[in-house]
N, C-alpha and C positions, 0 to 999 in steps of 0.2 A: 518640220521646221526647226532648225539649228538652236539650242539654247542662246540666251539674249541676242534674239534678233529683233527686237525692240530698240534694243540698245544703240554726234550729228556735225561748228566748220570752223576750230578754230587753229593755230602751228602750234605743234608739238615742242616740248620740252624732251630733252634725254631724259631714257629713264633711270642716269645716275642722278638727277635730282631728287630723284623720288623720295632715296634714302636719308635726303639731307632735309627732308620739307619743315619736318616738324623745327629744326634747327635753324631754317633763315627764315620762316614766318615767326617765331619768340624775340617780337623785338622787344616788348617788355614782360619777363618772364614774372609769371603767378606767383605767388608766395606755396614754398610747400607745403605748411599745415594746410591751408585753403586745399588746393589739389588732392591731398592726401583724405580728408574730410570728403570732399565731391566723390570719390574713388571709394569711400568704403560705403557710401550711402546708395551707390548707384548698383555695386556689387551685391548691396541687400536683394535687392529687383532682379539678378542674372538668374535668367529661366521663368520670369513671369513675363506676361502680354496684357498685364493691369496698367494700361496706361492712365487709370485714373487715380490711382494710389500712388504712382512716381509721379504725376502732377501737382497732387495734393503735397507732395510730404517737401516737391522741389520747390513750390508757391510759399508754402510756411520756412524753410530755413532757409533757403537762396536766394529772396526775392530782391536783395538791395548788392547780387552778385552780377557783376556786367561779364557776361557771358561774349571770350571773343575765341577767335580759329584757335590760337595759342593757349589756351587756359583748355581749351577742347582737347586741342591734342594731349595734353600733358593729362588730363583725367582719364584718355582711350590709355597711356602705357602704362598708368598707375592703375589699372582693375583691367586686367587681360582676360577675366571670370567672362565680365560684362558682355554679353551678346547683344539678344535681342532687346534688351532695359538699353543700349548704346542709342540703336533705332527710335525706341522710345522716348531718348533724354532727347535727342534731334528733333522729334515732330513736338514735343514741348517749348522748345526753343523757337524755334521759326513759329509757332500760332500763338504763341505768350509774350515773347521776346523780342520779336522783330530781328530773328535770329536769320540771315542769306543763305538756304541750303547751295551756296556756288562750286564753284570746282574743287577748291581746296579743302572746305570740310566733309565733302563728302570723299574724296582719294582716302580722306584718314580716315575717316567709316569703314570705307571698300577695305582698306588694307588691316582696319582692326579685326572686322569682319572676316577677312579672307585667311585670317591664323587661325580662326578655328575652323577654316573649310564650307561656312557659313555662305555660300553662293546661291541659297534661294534664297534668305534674308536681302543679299545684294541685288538678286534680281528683282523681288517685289520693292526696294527700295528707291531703283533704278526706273520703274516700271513708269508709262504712262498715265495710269491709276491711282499711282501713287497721291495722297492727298497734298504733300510734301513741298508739290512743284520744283523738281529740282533739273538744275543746269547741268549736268557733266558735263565735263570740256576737256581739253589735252591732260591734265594731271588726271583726270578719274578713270582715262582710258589707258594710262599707261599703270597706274597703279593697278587694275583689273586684269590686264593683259602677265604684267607681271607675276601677278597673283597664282593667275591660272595655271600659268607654263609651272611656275615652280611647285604647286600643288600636284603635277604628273599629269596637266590637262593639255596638252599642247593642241589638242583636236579642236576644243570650247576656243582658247587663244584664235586660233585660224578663221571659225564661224564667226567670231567677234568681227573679227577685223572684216569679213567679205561684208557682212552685216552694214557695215556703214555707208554702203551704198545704197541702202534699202530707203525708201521715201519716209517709210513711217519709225526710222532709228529716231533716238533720244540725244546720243552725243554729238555734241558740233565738233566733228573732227570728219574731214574728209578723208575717202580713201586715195590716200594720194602715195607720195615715195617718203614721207615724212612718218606716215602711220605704221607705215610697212617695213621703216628702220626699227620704229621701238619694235617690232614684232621680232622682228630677226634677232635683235639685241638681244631680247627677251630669250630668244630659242636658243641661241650660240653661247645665254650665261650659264642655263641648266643644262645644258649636256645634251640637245635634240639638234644636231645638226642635219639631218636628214630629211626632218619634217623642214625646214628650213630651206635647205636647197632645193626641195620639191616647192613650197610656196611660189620661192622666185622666177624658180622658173615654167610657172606655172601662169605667174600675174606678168612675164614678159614683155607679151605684146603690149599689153593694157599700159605696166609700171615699170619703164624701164631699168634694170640698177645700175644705180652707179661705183664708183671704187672703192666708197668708205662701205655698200652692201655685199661688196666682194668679198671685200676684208672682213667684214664681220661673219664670212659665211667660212674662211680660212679658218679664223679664231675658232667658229666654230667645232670644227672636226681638231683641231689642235687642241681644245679643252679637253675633248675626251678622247686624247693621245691614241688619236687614228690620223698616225702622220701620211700612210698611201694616199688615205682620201683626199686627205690637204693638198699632196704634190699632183694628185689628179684632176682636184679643180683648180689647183692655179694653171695646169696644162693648159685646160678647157678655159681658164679666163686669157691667158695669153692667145690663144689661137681666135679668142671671138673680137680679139682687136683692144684688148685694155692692156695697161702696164704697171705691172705689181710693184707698187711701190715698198720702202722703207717697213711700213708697220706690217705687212704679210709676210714677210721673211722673218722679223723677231718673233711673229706669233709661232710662225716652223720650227725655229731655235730655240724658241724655248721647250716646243714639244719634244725636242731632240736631245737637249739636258732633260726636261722630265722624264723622259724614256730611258735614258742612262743611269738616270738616277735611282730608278724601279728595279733595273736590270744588272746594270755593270758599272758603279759609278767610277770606276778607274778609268773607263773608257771614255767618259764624260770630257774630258777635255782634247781630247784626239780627234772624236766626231764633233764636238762643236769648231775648233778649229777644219777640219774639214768644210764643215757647212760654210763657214764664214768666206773661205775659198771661192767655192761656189760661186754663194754670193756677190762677192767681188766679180766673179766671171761674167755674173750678167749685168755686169755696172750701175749693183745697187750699192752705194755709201751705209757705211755702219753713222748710227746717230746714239745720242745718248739711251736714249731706248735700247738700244743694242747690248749696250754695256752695262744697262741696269739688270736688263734677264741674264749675261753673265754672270754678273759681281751675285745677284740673287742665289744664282744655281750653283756658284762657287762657294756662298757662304754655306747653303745648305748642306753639302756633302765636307766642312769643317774644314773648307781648304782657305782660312783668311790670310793665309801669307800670298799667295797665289791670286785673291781677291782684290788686296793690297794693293800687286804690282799691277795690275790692269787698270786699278784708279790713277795709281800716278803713270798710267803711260794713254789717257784720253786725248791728252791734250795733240798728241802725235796725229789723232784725226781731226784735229779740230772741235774737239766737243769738251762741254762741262757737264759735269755732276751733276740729276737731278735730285729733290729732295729726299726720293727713298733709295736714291742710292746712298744715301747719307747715313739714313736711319736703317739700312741696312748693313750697311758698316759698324754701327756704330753697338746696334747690337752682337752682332758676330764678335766685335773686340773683346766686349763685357762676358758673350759666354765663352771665352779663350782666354778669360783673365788678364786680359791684354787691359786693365783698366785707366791708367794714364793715357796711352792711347786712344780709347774710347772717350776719354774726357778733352782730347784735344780734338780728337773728329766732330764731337761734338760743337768746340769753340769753331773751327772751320763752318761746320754749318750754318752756324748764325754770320759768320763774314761773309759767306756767299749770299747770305738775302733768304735763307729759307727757317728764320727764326719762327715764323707763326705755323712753321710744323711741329715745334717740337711743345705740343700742347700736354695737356693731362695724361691724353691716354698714353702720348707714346712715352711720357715720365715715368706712368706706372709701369708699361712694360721693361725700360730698364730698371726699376727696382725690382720687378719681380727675378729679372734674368739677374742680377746680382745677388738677391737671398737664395735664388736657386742655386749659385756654387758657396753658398756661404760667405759670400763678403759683406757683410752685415752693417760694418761701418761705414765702407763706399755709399751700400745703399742710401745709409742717413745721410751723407754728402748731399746724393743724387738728390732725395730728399727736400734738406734744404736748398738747393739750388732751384726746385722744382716752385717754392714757393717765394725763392728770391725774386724770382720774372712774373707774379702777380699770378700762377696759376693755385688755384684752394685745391688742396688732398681730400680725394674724395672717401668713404669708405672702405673703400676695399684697399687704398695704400695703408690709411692705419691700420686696418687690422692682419695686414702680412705683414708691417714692420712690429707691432706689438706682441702678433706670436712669433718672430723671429727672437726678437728680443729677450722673449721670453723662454724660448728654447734653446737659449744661449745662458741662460743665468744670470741674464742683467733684467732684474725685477724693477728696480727703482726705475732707471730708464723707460720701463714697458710702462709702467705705473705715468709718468711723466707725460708720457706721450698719449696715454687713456685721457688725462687730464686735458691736456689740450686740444683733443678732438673732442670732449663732452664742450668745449666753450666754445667752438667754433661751430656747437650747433650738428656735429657729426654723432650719430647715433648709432656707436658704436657700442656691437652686446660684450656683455661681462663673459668671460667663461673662463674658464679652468687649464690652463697648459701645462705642458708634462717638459718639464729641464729636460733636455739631451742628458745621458749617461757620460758623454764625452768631457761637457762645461760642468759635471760635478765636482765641484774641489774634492778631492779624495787626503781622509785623514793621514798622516803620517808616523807610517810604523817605526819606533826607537830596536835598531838593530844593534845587538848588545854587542859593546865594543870590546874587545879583548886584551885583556889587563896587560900591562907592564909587572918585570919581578916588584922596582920598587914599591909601584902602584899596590901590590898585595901584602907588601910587608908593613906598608904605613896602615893599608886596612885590619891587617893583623893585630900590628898593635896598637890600635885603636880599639878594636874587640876587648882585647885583654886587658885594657888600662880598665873598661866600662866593669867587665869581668870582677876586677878588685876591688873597686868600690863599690861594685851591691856585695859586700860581704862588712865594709866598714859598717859599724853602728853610730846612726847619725845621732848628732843633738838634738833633744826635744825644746822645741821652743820655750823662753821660760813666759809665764806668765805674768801680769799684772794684776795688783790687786788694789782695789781705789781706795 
């Protein structure tokens, strides 16, 4: 019998939610001492099965702690130790707590669980037997499914999914074209296009796919830049009666810049102009998409003047800039030193409406790509700008701009900037930097300047005046006498 074929009817969510869950269930985020406190106390317990000793010890200092999904998730990414004491804090919760084992706390189970490969924990937690009573729904099945694949299990993924047919499955998920997308997704993100295209066409009869399963089966063999394969199922999807649209041709394109770019990136812009060709021939429209895996593939291989010209010539198809075409841009400028430019792509982006991308992380990576060519004072710009729009600097910008700073020879600055992240609450460690050899002031040698004649005769006789007078005999002071 297949691993968790236990393992029942509700619609699926993408599994790019997955990544975001802990992020849109914090509607009110825990305080981090709290968190941090729950995380080392739970991490004492990782690798015991004493659930009466994590009861007791969570009874005496938690008891007046309202335990919700979000305070949950944030103690599973603050103690990654934590295994099976995670299991344990769960079955505390729901018999003490009146805690809901529903779909969401258990996907962050399954997924804390499933980093350290811990899939008989997930199944005994999963299990009918379980004392637990728990619900899985669309998010614990796509967190699992995810899991697996990416763990090198794509066989377990497949069982799973046939499984939910089974009478006596646990998850309310049907196997229907819904289930069978996260599956495919799942196989086309790690690199298994093969088990994938066998699935499909496999479940056929049963699950018929549709174009976005097509496409995702294109994508797939284009991840892992087996462009034949790709050109050979879209043969085989054109000839079964579908019509490749828009996104299976940018998936080709892009395989076709990544293949150039591994191989011959000179060549990179001749075959993708080719391709494009093509594509025009089977009257598919380029879309924004289109021109983001350019501007991408053009930044990568450092051709941003060339990147440039294809943003300002979109409009000739009818399209606008998506957001990372933006931030794609706008990084390439920064590492091309092109930084006034990067600073006005940047004012562009927020006119076009894509202001709530350019949040913390993507802050930090233009400061990091700024201390990477040494522009150290942009970055404190970037910097302040980053906290003029309300976003908080998190640790790791202070502490690249304070050892920049400091590997520059502006102490007091680095010092400043220490200061202001201990008030903000930023726990930034002390340590030790080594100045660059280059920011060393280096002392100045007196190169002895080369006399003038009269210059040596006034030295001369200056000598010989001092000369005459240590031979005079001086007067002795007279004395007084009272």
């Amino acid at each position: 019998m297949p691993p968790f074929h236990h393992l029942l009817q509700l619609r699926l969510l993408p599994t790019g939610h997955i990544r975001r869950l802990s992020a849109a269930t914090a509607v009110a985020s825990p305080s981090p001492d709290l968190v941090q406190s729950i995380a080392a106390s739970l991490s004492k317990f990782s690798g015991s099965d004493d659930y009466d000793s994590l009861h007791r010890h969570f009874s005496l200092h938690y008891s007046d702690v309202p335990f919700t999904t979000p305070l949950l998730a944030d103690v599973l990414l603050s103690s990654p130790d934590s295994g099976l004491s995670a299991v344990l804090l769960l079955r505390h919760l729901v018999r003490h707590r009146g805690f809901s084992p529903s779909d969401q706390p258990l996907s962050l189970l399954i997924h804390h669980l499933s980093r350290r490969h811990d899939f008989k924990s997930i199944d005994s937690l999963l299990s009918s037997d379980s004392d637990l009573r728990p619900s899985p729904g669309p998010l614990s099945y796509s967190a699992l499914v995810s899991r697996l694949v990416r763990s090198g299990r794509p066989v377990d993924a497949i069982n799973l999914f046939h499984s939910l047919s089974a009478p006596d499955t646990l998850f309310s998920v049907p196997k229907d074209k819904s289930s069978l997308k996260v599956l495919v997704s799942a196989l086309a993100d790690h690199k298994f296009p093969n088990h994938a295209e066998k699935l499909v066409k496999n479940c056929a009869r049963e699950i018929f796919p549709d174009e976005e399963i097509c496409n995702e089966l294109i994508r797939g063999w284009c991840s892992d830049l087996k462009l034949d394969h790709a050109r050979r199922l879209a043969g085989e999807i054109v000839r079964g009666g579908f019509e490749l649209g828009t996104p299976a041709y940018n998936y080709m394109l892009d395989c076709v810049c990544r293949l150039c770019r591994k191989r011959d990136p000179v060549r990179m812009k001749t075959e993708a102009e080719r391709f494009l060709a093509e594509m025009e021939g089977d009257g598919v429209l380029r879309d924004s998409e289109t021109f983001r895996v350019l501007i991408y593939n053009l930044c990568k291989i450092r051709k941003t003047e060339d990147a440039m010209g294809l943003f300002r010539r979109m409009g000739e198809w009818n399209c606008s800039p998506c957001g990372e075409t933006y931030l794609v841009l706008v990084r390439s400028l920064y590492q091309a030193a092109r930084v006034t430019e990067g600073d006005e792509m940047v004012g562009w982006m927020r006119s076009a409406g894509f202001g709530d991308m350019l949040d913390r992380k993507a802050y930090y990576g233009f400061i990091k790509i700024l201390c990477g060519i040494e522009r150290v004072e942009h970055a404190m710009k970037v910097f302040r700008m980053m906290k003029g729009f309300g976003h908080a600097p998190g640790i790791k910008s202070y502490d690249l701009l304070i050892g920049k700073l400091a590997e520059h020879n502006q102490v007091d600055r680095a010092k400043t900037l220490f200061k202001e992240a201990r008030a903000r609450g930023v726990q930034v460690a002390e340590r030790e930097y080594k100045v660059d050899p280059r920011f060393v002031k280096k002392k100045e040698k007196k190169e002895k300047k080369r006399e003038t004649l009269p210059e040596k005769m006034k030295k001369k006789r200056r000598r010989l005046k001092r000369l005459r007078l240590s031979f005079v005999r001086k007067p002795k002071k007279q004395r007084r006498f009272a």
